[in-house]
C-alpha positions, -999 to 999 in steps of 0.1 A, spaced: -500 -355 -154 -514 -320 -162 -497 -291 -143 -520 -267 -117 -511 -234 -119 -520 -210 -84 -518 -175 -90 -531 -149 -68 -546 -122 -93 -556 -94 -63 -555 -88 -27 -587 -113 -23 -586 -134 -56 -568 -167 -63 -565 -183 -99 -563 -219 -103 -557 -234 -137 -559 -267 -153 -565 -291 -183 -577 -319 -177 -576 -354 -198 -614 -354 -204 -643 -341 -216 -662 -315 -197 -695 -335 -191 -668 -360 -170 -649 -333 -147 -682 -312 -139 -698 -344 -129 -662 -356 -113 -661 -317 -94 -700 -322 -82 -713 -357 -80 -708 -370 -45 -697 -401 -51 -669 -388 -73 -659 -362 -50 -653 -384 -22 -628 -402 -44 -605 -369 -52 -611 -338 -24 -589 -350 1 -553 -350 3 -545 -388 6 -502 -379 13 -512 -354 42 -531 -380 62 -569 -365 50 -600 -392 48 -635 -378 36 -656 -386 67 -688 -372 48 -700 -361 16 -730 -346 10 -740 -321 -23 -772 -306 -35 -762 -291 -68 -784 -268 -80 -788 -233 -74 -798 -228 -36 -784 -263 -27 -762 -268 -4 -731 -286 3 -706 -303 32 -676 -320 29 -659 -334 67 -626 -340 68 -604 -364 90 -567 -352 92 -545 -380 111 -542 -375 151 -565 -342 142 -600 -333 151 -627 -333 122 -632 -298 98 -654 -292 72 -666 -271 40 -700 -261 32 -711 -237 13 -745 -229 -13 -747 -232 -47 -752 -197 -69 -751 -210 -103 -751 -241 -115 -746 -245 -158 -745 -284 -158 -709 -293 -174 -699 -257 -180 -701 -231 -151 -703 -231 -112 -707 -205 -90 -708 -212 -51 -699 -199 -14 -674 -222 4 -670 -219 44 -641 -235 62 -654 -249 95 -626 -257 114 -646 -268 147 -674 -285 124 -696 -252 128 -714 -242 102 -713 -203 96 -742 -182 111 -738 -162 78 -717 -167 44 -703 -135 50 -672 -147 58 -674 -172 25 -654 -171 -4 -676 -171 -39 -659 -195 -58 -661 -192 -100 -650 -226 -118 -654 -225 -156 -651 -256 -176 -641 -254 -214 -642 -279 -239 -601 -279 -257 -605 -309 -281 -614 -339 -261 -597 -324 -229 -614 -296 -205 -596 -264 -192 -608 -255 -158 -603 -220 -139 -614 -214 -106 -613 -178 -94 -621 -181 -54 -629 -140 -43 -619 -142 -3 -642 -113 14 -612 -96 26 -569 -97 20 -563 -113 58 -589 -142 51 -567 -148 15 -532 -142 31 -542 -172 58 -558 -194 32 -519 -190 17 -501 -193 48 -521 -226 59 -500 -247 33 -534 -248 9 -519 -250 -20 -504 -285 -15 -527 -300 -6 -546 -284 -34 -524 -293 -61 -525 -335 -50 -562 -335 -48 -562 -319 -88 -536 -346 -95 -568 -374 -81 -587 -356 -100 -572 -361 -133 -566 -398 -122 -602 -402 -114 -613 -385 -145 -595 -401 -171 -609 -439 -155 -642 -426 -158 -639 -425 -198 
């Protein structure tokens, strides 16, 4: 298994890191095909089921991913596709709704950045996520994120290398 590396760069930017055993054409379409997303986003150990998944990946598109923590209410994240390079770039909003209500604006959003590039037959993804302000990254942090982050990279690389 491929380490994650989580570095926060700024007062509003996180880093995440990773190689992945595949070619890039396999973890963009892992990272936006719906079907392949609901295999991989949630974090299986922390009692997380996908309830829906719904992505329109283009630029202007739209997507939603509902979560069901055990013995917890329903949350979601949504957000609209800026750029979209098909198996090389990606540039989008993502919203946390914890109460399943979708922002009145994305001004709250953090602008997520992935890159995905080719290293032999493997891919090297970073993801810079820009939070609009220090407090909104500081309780992204403090919410235990990056555990739950880390496990759903770790289905990812599972999921990518059966897709081969």
């Amino acid at each position: 298994m491929n380490p994650t590396s989580v570095e926060r760069s700024s007062d509003r930017e996180l880093v995440i890191t990773r190689t992945f055993n595949a070619p890039p054409r396999i973890v963009f379409d892992a990272w936006t095909k719906a079907e392949f997303v609901r295999r991989w986003w949630a974090p299986i150990s922390l009692g997380v089921s996908m309830v829906s998944c719904a992505a329109d990946v283009r630029a202007g598109g739209r997507y939603r991913y509902v979560l069901k923590p055990r013995n917890s209410p329903e949350f979601a994240f949504s957000g609209t596709y800026r750029e979209v390079t098909p198996h090389s770039r990606l540039v989008y909003t993502t919203f946390f709704e914890p109460n399943l209500t979708p922002p009145a604006s994305e001004d709250e959003a953090a602008i997520v950045t992935v890159t995905f590039a080719a290293d032999g037959d493997r891919t090297h993804m970073v993801a810079r996520e820009l939070y609009p302000s220090r407090e909104v990254l500081d309780g992204v942090i403090a919410s235990g994120m990056e555990h739950g982050l880390r496990e759903t990279l770790d289905l990812l690389d599972e999921l990518v290398q059966s897709l081969q």
